[in-house]
C-alpha positions in Angstrom: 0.0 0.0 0.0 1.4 3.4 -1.1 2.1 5.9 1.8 0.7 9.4 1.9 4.3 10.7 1.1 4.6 8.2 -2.1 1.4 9.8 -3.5 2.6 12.8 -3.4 5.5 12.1 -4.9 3.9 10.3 -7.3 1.8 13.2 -8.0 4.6 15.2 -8.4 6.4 13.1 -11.2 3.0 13.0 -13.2 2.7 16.8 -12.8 6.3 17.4 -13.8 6.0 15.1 -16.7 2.8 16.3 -18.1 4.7 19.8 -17.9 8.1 18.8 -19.5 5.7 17.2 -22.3 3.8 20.2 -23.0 7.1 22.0 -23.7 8.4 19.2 -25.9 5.6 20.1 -28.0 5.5 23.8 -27.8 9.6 23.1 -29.3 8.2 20.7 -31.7 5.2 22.9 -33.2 7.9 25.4 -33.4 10.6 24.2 -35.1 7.7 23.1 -37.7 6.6 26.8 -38.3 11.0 27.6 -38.9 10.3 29.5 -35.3 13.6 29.9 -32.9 11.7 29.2 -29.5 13.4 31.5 -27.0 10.8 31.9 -24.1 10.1 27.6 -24.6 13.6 26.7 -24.2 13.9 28.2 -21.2 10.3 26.6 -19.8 11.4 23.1 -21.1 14.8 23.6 -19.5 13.1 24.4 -16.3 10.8 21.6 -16.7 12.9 19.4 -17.1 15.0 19.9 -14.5 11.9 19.7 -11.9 11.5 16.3 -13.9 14.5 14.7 -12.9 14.0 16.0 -9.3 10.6 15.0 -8.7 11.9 11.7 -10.6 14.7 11.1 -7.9 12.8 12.4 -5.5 10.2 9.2 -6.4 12.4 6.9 -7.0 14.6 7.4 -3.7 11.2 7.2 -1.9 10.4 4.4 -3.1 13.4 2.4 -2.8 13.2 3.1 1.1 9.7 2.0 1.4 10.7 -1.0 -0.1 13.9 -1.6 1.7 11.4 -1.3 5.1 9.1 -3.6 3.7 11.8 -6.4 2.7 13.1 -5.7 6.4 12.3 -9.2 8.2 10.4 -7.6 11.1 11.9 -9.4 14.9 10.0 -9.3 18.5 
């Protein structure tokens, strides 16, 4: 079962992707109309470094939780 603080991780992740995403495409529709992207390079740039935060951010979460739950519990 996924703690309160893996959920919000989680949530965090999906927010961060969705946002790095909508900047990939902003870059993409841009580059079709010949456009140099100035103000979107700097939002994907930012987005993407929240990506990799909230991503490590997850991940480290989660390998505690399961480190605690592979923990052979004595007494």
């Amino acid at each position: 079962m996924a703690t309160k603080e893996l959920r919000v991780l989680r949530h965090r992740y999906k927010a961060a992707y969705t946002s790095y995403m909508h900047c990939v495409h902003a870059v993409s529709d841009a580059s079709e109309e010949g456009v140099w992207p100035t103000e979107i390079i700097k939002l994907e740039a930012d987005a993407l470094q929240e990506l990799n935060s909230a991503r490590q951010a997850l991940l480290d979460a989660l390998y505690a939780h399961s480190m605690k739950a592979a923990t052979p519990k004595t007494g």
